[in-house]
N, C-alpha and C positions, 0 to 999 in steps of 0.2 A: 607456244607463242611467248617466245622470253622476252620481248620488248613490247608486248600489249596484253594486259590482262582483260576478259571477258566479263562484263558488269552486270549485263544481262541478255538475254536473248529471248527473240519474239519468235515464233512460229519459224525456227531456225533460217529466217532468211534475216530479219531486223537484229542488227547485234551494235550494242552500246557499248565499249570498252574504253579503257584507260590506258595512255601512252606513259611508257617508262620514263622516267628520267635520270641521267648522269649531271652531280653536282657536286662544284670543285670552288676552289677562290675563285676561279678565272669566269664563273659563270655556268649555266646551266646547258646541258646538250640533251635534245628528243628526235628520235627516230619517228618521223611521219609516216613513214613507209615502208615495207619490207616483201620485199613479193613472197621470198621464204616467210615469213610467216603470214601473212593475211590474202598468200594465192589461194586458198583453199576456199575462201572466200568470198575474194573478189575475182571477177570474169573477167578474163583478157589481160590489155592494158590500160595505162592512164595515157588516157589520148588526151586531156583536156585538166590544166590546174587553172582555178579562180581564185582572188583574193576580196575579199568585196570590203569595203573602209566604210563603214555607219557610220551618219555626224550626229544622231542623236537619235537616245530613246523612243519609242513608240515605232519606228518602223518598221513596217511588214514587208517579205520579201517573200513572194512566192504566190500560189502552188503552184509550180510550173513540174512539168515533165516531157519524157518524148515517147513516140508510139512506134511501133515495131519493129525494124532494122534497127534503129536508133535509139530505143529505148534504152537508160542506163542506170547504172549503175554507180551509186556516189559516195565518196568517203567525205563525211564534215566535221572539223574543229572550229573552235572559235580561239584564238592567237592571243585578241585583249579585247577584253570586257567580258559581258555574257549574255545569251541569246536562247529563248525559248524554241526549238526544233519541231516541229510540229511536221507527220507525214501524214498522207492519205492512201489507202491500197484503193487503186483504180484498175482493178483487174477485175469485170466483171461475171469474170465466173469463180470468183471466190466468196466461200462464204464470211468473210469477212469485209465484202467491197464494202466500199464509203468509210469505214471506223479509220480512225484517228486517233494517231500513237504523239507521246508531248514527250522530251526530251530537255535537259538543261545542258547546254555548253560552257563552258568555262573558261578563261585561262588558267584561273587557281588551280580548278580542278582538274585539268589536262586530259579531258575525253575526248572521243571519236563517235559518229555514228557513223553503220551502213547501210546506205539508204540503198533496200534493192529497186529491180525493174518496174518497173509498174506503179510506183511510187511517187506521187503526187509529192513536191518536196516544198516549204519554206519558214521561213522565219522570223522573229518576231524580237526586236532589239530591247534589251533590259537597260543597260548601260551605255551611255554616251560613247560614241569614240569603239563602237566595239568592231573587231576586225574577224571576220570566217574566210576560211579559205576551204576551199572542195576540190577533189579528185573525182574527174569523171571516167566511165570506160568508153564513151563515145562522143563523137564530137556534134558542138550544136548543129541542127537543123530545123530551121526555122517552119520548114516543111511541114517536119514530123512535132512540132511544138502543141502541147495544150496547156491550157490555163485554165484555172478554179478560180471563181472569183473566191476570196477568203470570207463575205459575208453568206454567202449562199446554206441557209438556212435545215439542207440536208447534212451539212455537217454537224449541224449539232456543236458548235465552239461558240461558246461565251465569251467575246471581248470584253477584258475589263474596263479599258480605253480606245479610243477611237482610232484606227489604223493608220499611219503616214504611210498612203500608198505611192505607185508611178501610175501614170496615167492608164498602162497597157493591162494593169492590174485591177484599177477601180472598174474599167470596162468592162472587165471578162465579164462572160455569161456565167450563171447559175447553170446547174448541171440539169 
């Protein structure tokens, strides 16, 4: 992977890495993407890119994911600012269901996560104004969509501060 180095890896499906960068006067160039290197990977294609714009701190976005034909697979940076990444393995017949992996995005820092299948995914805004964008391998369906509520008390996560949820988020059910 000459354009992405590997930072760490979880139970070889969660792998955190850092994107290269080319810097010249004229400004900075990053490869987001490379099927040659991160096919091995990622499943399929990117059927689905998001850009998501936070107006401020404290926002919580997520755990959302999708269940069987549709369940995917997501690449995530954070563009500007920084954002706590937070997954869930919702797979239950692993021994590891329900545990919860915390990651930091960055612009500074210029990482990725890959968030596999079965993966409860969201996140948690540090910095005002902060920008993530994701690759998905499958497209939404609303069908196939579940929701964690983020306070649900099986996870086990201590908010330090009180979550700026959307409404479809503060609803969700407890597991």
């Amino acid at each position: 992977m000459k354009n992405f180095k590997i930072i760490k890896k979880i139970n070889t499906e969660i792998i955190f890495f850092k994107i290269s960068c080319f810097s010249d006067p004229r400004g900075n160039f990053f490869k987001l993407f490379s099927f040659e290197d991160l096919g091995k990977y990622f499943d399929g294609k990117i059927k689905q890119i998001n850009l998501v714009k936070n107006k401020k701190k404290g926002v919580f976005r997520g755990f959302h994911y999708q269940t069987k034909k549709y369940a995917e697979q997501k690449l995530v940076t954070c563009l500007k600012g920084k954002v706590e990444v937070i997954i869930v393995n919702c797979q239950k017949n692993s021994k590891n269901y329900l545990k919860n992996y915390k990651f930091i995005l960055s612009e500074k820092k210029k990482n990725f996560l890959l968030v596999p299948k079965n993966y409860a995914h969201g996140y948690f805004v540090i910095e005002d104004k902060s920008e993530v964008l994701y690759f998905s391998n499958k497209d939404y369906k609303l069908s196939h969509e579940k929701i964690i509520n983020p306070y649900d008390p099986i996870l086990k996560i201590n908010w330090k501060k009180k979550l700026i949820l959307s409404d479809k988020d503060r609803i969700a059910k407890y597991l």
